[in-house]
Each structure stands twice: as structure tokens, then as C-alpha cells.
C-alpha positions as CSV (number, residue, x, y, z in Angstrom):
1,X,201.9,96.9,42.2
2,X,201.5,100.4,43.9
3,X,200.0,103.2,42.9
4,X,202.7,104.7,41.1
5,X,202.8,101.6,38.7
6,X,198.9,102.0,37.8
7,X,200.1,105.8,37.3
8,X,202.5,104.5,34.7
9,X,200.3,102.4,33.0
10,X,198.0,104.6,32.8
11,X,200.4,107.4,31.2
12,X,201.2,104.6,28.6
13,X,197.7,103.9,27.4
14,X,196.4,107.6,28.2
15,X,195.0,108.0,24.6
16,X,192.1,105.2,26.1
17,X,191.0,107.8,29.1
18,X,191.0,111.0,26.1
19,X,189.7,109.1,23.2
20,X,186.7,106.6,25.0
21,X,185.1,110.0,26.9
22,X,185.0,111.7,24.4
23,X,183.5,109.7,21.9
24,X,180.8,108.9,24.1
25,X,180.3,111.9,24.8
26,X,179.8,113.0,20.6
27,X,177.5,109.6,20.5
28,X,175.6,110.9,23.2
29,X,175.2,114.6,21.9
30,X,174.8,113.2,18.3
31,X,171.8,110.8,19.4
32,X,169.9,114.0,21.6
33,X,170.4,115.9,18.7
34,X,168.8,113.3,16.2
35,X,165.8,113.4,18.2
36,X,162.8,114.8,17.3
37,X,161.7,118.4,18.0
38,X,160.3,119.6,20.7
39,X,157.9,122.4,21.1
40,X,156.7,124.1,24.4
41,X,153.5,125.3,25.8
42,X,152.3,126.7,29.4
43,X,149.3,127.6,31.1
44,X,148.5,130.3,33.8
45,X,145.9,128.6,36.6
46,X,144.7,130.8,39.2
47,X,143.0,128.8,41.3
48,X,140.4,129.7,43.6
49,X,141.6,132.3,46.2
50,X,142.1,129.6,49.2
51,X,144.1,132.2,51.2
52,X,140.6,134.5,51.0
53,X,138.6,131.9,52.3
54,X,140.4,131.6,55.5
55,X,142.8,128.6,54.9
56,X,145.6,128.5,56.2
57,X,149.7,128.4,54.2
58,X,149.9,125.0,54.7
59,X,146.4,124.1,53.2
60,X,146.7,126.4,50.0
61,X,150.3,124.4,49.9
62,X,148.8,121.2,49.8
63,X,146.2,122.5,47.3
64,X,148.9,123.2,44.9
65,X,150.6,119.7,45.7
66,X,147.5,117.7,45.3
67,X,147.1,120.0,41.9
68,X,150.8,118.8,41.0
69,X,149.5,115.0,41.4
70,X,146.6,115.2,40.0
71,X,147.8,116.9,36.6
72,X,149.7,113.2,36.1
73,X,147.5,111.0,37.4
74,X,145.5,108.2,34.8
75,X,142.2,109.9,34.6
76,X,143.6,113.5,33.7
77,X,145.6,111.8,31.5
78,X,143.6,109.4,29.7
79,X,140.3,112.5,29.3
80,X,142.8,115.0,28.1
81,X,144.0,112.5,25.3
82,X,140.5,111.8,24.6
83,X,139.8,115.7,24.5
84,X,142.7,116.2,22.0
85,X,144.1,112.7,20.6
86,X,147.5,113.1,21.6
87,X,149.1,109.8,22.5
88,X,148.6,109.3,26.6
89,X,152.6,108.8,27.2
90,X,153.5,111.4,25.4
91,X,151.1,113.8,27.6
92,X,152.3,112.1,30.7
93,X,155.6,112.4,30.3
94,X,155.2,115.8,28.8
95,X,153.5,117.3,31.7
96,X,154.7,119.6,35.2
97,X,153.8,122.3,36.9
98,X,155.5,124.7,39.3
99,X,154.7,127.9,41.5
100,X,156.4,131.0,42.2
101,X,156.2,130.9,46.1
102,X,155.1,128.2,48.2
103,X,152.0,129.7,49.0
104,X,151.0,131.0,45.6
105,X,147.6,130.3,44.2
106,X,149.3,130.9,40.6
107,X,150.3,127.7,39.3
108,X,152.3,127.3,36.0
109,X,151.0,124.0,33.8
110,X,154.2,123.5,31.0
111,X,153.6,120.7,28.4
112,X,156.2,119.5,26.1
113,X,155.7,117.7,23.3
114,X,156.8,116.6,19.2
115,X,153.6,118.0,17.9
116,X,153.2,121.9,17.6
117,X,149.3,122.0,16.7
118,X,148.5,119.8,20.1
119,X,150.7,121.2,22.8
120,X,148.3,124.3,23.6
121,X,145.4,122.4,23.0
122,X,147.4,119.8,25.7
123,X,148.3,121.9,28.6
124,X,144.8,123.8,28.5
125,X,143.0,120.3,28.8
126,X,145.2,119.3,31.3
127,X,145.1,122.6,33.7
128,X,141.0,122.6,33.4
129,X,140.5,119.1,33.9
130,X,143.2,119.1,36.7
131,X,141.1,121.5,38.3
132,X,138.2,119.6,37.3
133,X,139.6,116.9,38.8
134,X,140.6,117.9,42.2
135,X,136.7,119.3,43.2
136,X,135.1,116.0,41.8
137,X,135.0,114.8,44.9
138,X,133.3,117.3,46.6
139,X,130.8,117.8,43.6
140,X,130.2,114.3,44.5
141,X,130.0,114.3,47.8
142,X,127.7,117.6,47.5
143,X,125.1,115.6,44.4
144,X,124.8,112.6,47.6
145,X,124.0,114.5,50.1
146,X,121.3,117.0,47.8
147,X,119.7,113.6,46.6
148,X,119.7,112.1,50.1
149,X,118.1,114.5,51.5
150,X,115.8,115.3,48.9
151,X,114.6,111.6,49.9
152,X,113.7,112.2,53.1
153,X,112.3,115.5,52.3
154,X,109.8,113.2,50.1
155,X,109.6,110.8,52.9
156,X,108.4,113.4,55.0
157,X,106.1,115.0,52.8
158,X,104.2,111.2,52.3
159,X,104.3,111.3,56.2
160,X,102.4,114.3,56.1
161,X,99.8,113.1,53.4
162,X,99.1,109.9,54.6
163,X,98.1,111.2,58.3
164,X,96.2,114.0,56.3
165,X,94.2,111.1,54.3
166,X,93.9,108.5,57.4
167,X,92.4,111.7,59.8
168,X,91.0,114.1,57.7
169,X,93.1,116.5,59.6
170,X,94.5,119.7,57.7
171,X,96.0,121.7,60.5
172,X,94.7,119.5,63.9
173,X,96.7,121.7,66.3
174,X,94.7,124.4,64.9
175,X,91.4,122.5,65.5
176,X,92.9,121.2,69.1
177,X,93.3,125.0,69.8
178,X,89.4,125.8,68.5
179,X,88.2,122.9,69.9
180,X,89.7,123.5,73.2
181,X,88.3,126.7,73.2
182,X,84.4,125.5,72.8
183,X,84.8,123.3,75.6
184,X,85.8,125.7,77.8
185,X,82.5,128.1,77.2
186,X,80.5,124.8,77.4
187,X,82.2,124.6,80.7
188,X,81.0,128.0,81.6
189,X,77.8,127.6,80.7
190,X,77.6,124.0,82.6
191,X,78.6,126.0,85.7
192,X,76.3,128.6,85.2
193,X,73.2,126.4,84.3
194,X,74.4,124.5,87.4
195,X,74.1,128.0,89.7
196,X,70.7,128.6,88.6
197,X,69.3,125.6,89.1
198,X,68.5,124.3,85.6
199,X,69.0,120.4,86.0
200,X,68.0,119.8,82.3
201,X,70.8,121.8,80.4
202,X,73.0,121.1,83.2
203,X,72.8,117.1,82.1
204,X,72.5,118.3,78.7
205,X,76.1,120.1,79.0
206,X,77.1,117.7,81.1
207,X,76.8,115.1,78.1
208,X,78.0,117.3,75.6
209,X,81.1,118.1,77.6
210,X,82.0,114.4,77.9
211,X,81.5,113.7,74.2
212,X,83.6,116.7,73.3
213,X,86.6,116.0,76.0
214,X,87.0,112.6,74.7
215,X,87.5,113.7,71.0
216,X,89.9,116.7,72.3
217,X,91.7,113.7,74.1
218,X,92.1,111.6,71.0
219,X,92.5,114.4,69.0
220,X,95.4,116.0,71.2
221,X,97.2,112.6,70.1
222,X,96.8,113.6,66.8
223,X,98.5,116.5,67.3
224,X,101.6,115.2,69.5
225,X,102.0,113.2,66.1
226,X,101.4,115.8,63.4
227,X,103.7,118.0,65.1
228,X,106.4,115.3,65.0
229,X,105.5,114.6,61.0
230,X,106.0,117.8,61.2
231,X,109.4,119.0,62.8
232,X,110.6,116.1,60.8
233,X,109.5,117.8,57.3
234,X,111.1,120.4,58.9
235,X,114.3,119.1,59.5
236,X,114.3,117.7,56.4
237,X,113.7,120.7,54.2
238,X,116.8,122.1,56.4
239,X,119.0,119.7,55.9
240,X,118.2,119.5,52.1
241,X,118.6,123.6,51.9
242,X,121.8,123.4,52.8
243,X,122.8,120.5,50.3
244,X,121.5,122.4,48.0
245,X,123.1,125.4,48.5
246,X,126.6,123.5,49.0
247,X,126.2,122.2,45.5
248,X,125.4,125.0,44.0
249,X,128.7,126.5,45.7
250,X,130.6,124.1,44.3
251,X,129.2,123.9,40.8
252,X,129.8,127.3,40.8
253,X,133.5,126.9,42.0
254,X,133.5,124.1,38.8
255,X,132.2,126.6,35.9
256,X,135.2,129.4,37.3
257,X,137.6,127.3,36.3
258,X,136.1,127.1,32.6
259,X,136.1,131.2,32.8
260,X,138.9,132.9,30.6
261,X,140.6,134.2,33.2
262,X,141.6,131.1,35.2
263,X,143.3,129.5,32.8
264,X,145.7,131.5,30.5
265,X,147.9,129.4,27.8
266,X,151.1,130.7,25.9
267,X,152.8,129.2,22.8
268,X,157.1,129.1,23.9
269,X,157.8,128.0,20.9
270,X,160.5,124.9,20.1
271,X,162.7,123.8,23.1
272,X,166.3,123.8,22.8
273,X,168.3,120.7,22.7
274,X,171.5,122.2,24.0
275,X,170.9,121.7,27.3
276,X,170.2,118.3,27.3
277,X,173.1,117.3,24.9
278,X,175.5,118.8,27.1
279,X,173.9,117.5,30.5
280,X,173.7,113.7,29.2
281,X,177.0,114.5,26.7
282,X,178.8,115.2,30.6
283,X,177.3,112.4,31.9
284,X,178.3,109.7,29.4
285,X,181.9,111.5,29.3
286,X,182.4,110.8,33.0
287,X,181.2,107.0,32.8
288,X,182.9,106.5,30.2
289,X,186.3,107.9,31.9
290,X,185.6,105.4,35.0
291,X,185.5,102.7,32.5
292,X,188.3,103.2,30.5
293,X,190.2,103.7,33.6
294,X,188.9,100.8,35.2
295,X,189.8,98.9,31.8
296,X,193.6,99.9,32.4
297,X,193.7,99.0,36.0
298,X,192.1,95.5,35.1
299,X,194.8,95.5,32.8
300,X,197.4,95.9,34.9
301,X,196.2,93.7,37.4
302,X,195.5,90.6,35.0
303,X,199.0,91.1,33.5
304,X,201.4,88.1,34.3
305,X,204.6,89.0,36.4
306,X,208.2,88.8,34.4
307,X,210.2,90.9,31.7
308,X,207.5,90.5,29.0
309,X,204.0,91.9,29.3
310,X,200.9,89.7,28.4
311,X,201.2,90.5,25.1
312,X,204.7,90.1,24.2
313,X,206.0,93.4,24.8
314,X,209.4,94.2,26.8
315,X,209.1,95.2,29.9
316,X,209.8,99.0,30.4
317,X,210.8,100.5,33.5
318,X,210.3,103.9,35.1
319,X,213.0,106.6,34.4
320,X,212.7,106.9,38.5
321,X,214.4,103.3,38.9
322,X,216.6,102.6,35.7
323,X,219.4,103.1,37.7
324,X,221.2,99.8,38.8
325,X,220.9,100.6,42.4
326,X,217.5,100.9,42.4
327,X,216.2,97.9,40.6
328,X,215.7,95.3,42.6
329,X,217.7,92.0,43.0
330,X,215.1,89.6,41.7
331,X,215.1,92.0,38.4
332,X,218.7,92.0,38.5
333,X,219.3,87.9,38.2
334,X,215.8,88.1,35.5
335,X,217.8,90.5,33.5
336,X,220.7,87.7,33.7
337,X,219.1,85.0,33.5
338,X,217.6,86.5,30.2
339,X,221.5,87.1,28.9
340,X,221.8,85.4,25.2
341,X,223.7,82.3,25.2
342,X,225.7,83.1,22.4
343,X,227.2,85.8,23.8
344,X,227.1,88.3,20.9
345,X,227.3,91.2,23.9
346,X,223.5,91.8,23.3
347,X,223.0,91.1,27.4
348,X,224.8,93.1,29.6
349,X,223.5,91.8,32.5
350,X,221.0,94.9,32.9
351,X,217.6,95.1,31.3
């Protein structure tokens, strides 16, 4: 069979392609429609003015993308159906967000959902805990490093202490510095006994000098180690001043996005079913014509060669090739062959 024959055939059965489409279609529409309402809700997030801080398109970009993620992921999920007892499906599937501009630090949060009372309560939970969510890490990261460093700030200070309590030293670079200092005037006065002649405080001096530069000697290693307890403290207490002001920043950054004026929620009211009834009404229409039309062609194609059809039906001929020159000789001698015997004139030798 050619083309033109499936052509016919389909011209024969063409109230299959009309009637199958478009009751799947109705079916379709008929079963959107029967679905419960739906009612709308969307929140306003400004998040933290990235562009200000010197970041660059890209970066505020991926901000909003990693926002986008994160407002679907399990544990924004799962806390904002523990925040408002909404089932965790329906707020997953219910969820989206979308920007204005690429680089927009306004992101819209829309929630959808069968319950009216929950869906405000829904995409407010969702846009604070997304943004929750998304500086957790570095409220983490921040809490480590205060509390590590808080540790060696302690480990320092015991440093400091225990040399304190094992020399009796407050502030031995102080005494090096006094001490030093007395035995250079003993010095002075051992050369000056020494000029005058006065042998017994010159070996007087002479013994207290020696007694006093061995202690400056053992003391100055007390000092070369105090002062390394003590650019340690030092460092320490640096180190843990700028933890602490990092998580501050950030805990800061965390209670903005509880303010009332990053996140800003409006009821839309119920969500119209039209478009999806005539979006998935078009789509079952169209499958539903391949189908039926595929139906015919296997038809066609299944349907045993002869003057009958499969089911019992005389075979009819194009108006194009009724004429007896263009029917071909085979049908010619089937039409014949098909002549009754009785020859009541029904067979004219022609189909």
C-alpha cells in the first residue's frame, strides 16, 4: 500500500482521529478540573546587599541560585513542616522562586498549596529558613573558629600563670631592666673604689657583682621565655578578636533576615485551573491523535489482501481508479473469478 491508500483508509474511519482526541482531551480537562483548589502565596526576600559588599554579578548570581536550591532541599523542607504542620510533599512540590534580573538581590518565594490558612505561614517559613539555611555554614564555621581560639587564648593565659607561680616573676623583663641597671652603678663604683685604692670594697663589689651577674644571666632566660609566653597570649587574643568579631558579623547578618523588611508575604488568592486544563487537555488531544492514527495504519497494514476486508466487508475502490483501465489486471481476473456461477447477471466481470 502507498500512501494514498492509508489516506483512504483514513478518510473512511476519520470519526476515530475526531472522536478519540477529543475525548481525551474532555477526560483530561474534566480530571484537572476535579482536583482540589489551589490557593497562592509569595514572599518578597531582599537578601543582603552582595553587590554593596564588593561581589561581583556572577557571585550575587550564584547567591540567588544556591538560594533557589536550598529553598527545596530536605532540611528547609522538613523545619518548615515542623514550623507549620503542612505535609512535607506538599511544601516541596509547592515551592519556587524566581528574580527579576539576573543580578537582582530581590528574590520572589511563591508557594502553592490546597490549604488557604498554611500557604502564607508556608512560603514565610520557607524564605527565612532558606536564608537561614544558606549562612549556616558560615555561622558554623565562625562558632569553630571563636571557640578554637578561645582555647588557645586559655592555653596561653595557663602559660602565663604557671611561669608566674614556678618564678615568682610578675613582669621579669621589667626586673631584667632594674636589675641591669644596679649592676651597672655597682660597676661604677667597683671601678671607682678600684682608682682610689680601696682593696676591701673593691673585693667586696667584686663579689657582689658576680653574685648579681649570674642571677641577671639566669634571669635574662626568664625573660627570652616570658616574652615568648607572651607574644603567644598575644597572638592568641588576635586571633580570637577577629573570630569574634566575624561571628558577631554573621549573627548579625542571621537576625536581618528575621527583620520585617526582608521578608515581605502576600496572599494571591486561589490559582486558576484554566491554564493547566488546557495545557495537559492539548497534550492528551495530540497523543491521543498519534494513537488513533497509528491504530488505522496498523489497521491497514494487518488487513489481509483480496476483495473482502478482514472483517467481511467488500472491498471499495478509489473514485480515482474505478475506471476499467485503471484497475489492474490481477483485480480484473479477482473480480472474475468472483462472477456467481449461476449466472443470474449479478457479475459483470468488474468489481
Amino acid at each position: 500500500m502507498n500512501i494514498n491508500d492509508y489516506l483512504w483508509a483514513i478518510r473512511r474511519r476519520l470519526w476515530l482521529p475526531i472522536a478519540v482526541p477529543i475525548l481525551a482531551a474532555a477526560v483530561t480537562a474534566g480530571f484537572i478540573y476535579l482536583q482540589p483548589e489551589s490557593y497562592q502565596a509569595q514572599a518578597t526576600v531582599i537578601v543582603p546587599a552582595l553587590s554593596a559588599k564588593g561581589y561581583s554579578t556572577s557571585a550575587v548570581t550564584q547567591y540567588v541560585s544556591t538560594y533557589k536550591d536550598v529553598l527545596t532541599s530536605a532540611p528547609v523542607v522538613a523545619q518548615v513542616s515542623k514550623e507549620t504542620g503542612a505535609s512535607k510533599k506538599d511544601i516541596g512540590t509547592g515551592l519556587s522562586a524566581t528574580t527579576n534580573t539576573a543580578s537582582s538581590n530581590i528574590i520572589l518565594v511563591t508557594f502553592a498549596g490546597p490549604n488557604r490558612s498554611q500557604v502564607v505561614p508556608i512560603v514565610q517559613a520557607a524564605a527565612i529558613d532558606s536564608l537561614d539555611n544558606i549562612i549556616a555554614p558560615q555561622l558554623f564555621k565562625a562558632q569553630s573558629e571563636s571557640a578554637a581560639t578561645q582555647v588557645s587564648l586559655d592555653v596561653a593565659n595557663q602559660a602565663l600563670a604557671k611561669f608566674t607561680a614556678d618564678t615568682g616573676l610578675l613582669f621579669p623583663d621589667v626586673d631584667y631592666k632594674v636589675k641591669s641597671a644596679e649592676l651597672s652603678a655597682l660597676e661604677v663604683q667597683f671601678t671607682q673604689a678600684k682608682a682610689v685604692g680601696d682593696k676591701a670594697r673593691t673585693r667586696f663589689l667584686q663579689g657582689v657583682i658576680n653574685t648579681r651577674s649570674a642571677a641577671l644571666v639566669t634571669l635574662a632566660g626568664q625573660v627570652v621565655q616570658y616574652q615568648g609566653l607572651l607574644q603567644g597570649r598575644s597572638g592568641a587574643e588576635t586571633a580570637h578578636t577577629k573570630a569574634v568579631v566575624d561571628l558577631n558579623s554573621v549573627q548579625a547578618e542571621m537576625s536581618s533576615d528575621h527583620a520585617p523588611g526582608s521578608v515581605t508575604v502576600v496572599f494571591l488568592g486561589h490559582v486558576s485551573r484554566l491554564p493547566g486544563m488546557l495545557r495537559f487537555g492539548a497534550v492528551a488531544f495530540a497523543v491521543a491523535l498519534l494513537l488513533s492514527l497509528g491504530f488505522i495504519v496498523l489497521l491497514e497494514f494487518l488487513r489481509p489482501t483480496g476483495s473482502t476486508l478482514a472483517y467481511g466487508s467488500p472491498l471499495v475502490l478509489p473514485r480515482a481508479i474505478t475506471s476499467r483501465a485503471k484497475v489492474p489486471a490481477a483485480i480484473r481476473t479477482l473480480g472474475r473469478s468472483e462472477r456467481p456461477a449461476s449466472g443470474d447477471g449479478a457479475g459483470n466481470g468488474s468489481l
